[in-house]
ZADO-1210 file (C-alpha; in nm, 4 decimals, padded with zeros to 6 digits):
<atoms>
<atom x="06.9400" y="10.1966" z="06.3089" code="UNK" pos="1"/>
<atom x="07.0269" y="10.3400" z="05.9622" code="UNK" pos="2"/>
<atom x="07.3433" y="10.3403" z="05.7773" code="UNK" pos="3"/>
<atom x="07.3285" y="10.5501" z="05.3787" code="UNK" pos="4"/>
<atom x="07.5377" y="10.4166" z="05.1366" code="UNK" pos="5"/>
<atom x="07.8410" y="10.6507" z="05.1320" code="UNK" pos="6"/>
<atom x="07.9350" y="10.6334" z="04.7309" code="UNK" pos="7"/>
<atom x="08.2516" y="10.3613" z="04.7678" code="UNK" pos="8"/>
<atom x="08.2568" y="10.0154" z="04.7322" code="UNK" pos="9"/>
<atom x="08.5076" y="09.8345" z="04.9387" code="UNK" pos="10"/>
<atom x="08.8374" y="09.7998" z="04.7616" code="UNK" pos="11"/>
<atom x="09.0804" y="09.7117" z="05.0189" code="UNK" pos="12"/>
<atom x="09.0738" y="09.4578" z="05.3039" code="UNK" pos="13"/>
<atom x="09.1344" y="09.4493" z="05.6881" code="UNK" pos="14"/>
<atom x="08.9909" y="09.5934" z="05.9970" code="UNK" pos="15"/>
<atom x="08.9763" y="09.9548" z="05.7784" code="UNK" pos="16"/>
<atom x="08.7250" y="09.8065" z="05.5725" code="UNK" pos="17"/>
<atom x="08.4343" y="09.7359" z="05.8229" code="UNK" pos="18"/>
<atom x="08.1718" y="10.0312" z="05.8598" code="UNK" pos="19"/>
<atom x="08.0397" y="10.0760" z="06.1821" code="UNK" pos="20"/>
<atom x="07.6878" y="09.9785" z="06.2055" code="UNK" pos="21"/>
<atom x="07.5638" y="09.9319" z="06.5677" code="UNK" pos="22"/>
<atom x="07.6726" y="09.7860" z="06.9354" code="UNK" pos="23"/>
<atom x="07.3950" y="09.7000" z="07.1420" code="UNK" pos="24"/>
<atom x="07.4576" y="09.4931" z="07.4725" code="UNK" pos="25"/>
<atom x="07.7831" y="09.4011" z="07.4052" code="UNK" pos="26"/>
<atom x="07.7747" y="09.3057" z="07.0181" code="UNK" pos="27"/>
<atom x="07.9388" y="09.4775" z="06.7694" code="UNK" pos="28"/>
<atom x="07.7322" y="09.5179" z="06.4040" code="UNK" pos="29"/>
<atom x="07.9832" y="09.6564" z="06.1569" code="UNK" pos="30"/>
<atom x="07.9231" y="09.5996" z="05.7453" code="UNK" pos="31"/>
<atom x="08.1170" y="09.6012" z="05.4409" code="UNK" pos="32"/>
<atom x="07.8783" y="09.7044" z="05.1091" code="UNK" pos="33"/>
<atom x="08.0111" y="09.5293" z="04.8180" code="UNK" pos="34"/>
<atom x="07.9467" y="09.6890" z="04.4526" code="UNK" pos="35"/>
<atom x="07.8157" y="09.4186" z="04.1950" code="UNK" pos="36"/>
<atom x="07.8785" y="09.1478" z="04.4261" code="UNK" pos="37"/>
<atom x="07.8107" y="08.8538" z="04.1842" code="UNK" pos="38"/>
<atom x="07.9172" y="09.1050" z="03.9080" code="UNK" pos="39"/>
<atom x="07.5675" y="09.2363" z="03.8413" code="UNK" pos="40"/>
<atom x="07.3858" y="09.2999" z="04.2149" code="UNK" pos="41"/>
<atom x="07.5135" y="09.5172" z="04.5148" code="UNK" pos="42"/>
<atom x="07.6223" y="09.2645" z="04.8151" code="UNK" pos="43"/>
<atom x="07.6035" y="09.3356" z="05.2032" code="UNK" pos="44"/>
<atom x="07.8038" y="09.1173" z="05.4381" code="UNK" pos="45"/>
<atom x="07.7979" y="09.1758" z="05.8179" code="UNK" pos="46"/>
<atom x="08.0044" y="09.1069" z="06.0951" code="UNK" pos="47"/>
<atom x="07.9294" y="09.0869" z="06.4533" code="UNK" pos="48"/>
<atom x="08.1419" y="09.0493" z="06.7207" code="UNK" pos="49"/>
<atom x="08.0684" y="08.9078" z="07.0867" code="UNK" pos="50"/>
<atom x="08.2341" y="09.1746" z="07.3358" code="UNK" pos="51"/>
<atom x="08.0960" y="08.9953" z="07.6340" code="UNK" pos="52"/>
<atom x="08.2840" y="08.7326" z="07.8449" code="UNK" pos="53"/>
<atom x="07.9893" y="08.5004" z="07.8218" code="UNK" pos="54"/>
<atom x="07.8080" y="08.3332" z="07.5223" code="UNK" pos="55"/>
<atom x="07.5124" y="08.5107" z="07.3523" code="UNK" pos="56"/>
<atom x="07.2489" y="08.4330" z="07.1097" code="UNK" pos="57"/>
<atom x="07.1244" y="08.7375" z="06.8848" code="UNK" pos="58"/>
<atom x="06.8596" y="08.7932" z="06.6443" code="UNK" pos="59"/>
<atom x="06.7815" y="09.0790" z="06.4318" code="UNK" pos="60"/>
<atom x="06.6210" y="09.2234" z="06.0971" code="UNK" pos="61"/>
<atom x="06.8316" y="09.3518" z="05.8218" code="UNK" pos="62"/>
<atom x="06.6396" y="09.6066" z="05.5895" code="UNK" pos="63"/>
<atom x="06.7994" y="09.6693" z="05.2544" code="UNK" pos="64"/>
<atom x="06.6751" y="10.0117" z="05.0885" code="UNK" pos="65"/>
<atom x="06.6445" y="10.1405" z="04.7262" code="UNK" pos="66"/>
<atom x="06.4979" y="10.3918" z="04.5481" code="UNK" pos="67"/>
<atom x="06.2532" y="10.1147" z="04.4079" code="UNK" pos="68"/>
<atom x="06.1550" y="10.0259" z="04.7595" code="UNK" pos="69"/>
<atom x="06.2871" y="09.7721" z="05.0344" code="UNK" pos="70"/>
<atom x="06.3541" y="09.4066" z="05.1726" code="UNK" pos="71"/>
<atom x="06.4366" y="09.2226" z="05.4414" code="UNK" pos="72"/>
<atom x="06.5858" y="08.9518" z="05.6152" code="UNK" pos="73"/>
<atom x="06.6049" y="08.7837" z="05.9616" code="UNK" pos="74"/>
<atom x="06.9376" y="08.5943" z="06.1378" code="UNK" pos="75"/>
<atom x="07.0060" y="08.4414" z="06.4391" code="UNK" pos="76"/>
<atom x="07.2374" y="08.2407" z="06.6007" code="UNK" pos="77"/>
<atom x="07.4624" y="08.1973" z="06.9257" code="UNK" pos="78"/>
<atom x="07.8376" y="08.3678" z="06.9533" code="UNK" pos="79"/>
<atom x="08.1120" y="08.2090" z="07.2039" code="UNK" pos="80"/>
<atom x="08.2335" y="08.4873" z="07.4727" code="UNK" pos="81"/>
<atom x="08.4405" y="08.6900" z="07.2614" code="UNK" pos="82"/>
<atom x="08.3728" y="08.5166" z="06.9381" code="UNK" pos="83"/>
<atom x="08.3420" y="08.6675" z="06.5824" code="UNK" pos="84"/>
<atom x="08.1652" y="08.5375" z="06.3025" code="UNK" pos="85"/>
<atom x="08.0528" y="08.6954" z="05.9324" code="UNK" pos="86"/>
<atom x="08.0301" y="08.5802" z="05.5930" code="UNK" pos="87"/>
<atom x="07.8101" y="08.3551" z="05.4191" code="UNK" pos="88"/>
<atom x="07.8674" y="08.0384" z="05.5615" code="UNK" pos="89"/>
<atom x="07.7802" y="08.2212" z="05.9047" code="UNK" pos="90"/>
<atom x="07.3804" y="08.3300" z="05.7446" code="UNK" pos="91"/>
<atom x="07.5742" y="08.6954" z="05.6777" code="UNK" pos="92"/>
<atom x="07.6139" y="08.7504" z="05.3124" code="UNK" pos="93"/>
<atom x="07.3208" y="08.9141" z="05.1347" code="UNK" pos="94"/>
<atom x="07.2330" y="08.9833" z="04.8145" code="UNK" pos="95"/>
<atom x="06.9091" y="09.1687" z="04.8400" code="UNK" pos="96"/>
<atom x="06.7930" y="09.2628" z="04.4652" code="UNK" pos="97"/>
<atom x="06.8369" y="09.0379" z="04.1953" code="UNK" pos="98"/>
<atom x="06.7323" y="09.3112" z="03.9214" code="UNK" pos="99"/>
<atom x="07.0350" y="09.5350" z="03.9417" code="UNK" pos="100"/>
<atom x="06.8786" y="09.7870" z="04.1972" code="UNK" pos="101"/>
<atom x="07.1135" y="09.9794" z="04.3845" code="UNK" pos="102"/>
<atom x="07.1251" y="09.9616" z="04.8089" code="UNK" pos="103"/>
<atom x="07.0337" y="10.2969" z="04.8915" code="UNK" pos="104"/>
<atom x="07.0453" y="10.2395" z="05.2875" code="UNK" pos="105"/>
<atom x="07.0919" y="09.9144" z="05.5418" code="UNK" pos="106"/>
<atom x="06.9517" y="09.9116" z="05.8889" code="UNK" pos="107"/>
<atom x="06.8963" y="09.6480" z="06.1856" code="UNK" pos="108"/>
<atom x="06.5478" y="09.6408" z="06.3515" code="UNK" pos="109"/>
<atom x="06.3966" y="09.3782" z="06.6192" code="UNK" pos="110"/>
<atom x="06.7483" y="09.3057" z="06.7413" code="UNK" pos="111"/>
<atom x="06.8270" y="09.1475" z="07.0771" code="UNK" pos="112"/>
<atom x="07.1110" y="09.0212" z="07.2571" code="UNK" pos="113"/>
<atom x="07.0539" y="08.7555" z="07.5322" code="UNK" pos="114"/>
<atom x="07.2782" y="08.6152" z="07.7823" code="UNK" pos="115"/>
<atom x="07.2693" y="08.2228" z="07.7472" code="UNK" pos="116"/>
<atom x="07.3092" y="08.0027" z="08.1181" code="UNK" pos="117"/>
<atom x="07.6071" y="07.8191" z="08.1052" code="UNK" pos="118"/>
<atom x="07.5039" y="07.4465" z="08.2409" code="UNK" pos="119"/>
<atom x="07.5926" y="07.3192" z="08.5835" code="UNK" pos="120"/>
<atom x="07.7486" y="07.0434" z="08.4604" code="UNK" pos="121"/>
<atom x="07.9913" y="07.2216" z="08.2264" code="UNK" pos="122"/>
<atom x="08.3968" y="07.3091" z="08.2785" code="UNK" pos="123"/>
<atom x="08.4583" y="07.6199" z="08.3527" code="UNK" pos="124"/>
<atom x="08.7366" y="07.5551" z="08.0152" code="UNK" pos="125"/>
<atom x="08.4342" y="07.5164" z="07.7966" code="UNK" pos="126"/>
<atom x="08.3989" y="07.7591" z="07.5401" code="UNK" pos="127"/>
<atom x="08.0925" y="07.6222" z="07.3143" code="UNK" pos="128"/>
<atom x="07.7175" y="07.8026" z="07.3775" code="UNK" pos="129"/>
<atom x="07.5008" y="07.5519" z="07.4641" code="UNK" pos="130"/>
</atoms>
């Protein structure tokens, strides 16, 4: 999964803002490509969204494209039924190029989605992943 640069940096805020990226067993991907994040380098945060009535944990690639060439990074982690995470403080922030290079293209490779067992011994009120 591939997703070009479309020319605008995000300027406004709210649900409009979020770019469609991918939705793959019940998780949403959506981005929002920040110009000069940290005033000099472009900035890529994600959000994903758990559209599943059960927790998850996910892992996945992110590939960051320029002209200049690529890089990459891995996350993972585990999402509440229904939860929704992003940002920094989540592992979802990125700056990929600390030389001024432009993101050309972001995609998602080795991504899965798995269902995690709820324990036996847990309330059916508990909303935590285990």
């Amino acid at each position: 999964m591939l997703a070009t640069y479309d020319g605008f940096a995000q300027q406004f805020s709210g649900e409009e803002a979020w770019k469609p990226l991918l939705e793959h067993e019940g998780l949403r991907f959506r981005y929002i490509y920040y110009s000069r994040a940290n005033t000099i380098d472009d900035g890529v945060v994600i959000m994903l969204q758990n559209l599943n009535e059960y927790c998850i944990r996910y892992r996945f690639t992110i590939v960051f494209e320029s002209s200049e060439g690529s890089t990459s990074a891995d996350a993972e982690g585990t999402l509440a039924s229904l939860e929704m995470r992003t940002g920094e403080t989540d592992g979802l922030y990125w700056i990929p190029f600390d030389d001024g290079r432009y993101i050309g293209a972001i995609g998602l490779r080795n991504y899965s989605v798995d269902r995690i067992a709820v324990s036996d011994q847990s309330s059916e009120t508990e909303t935590e992943c285990q």
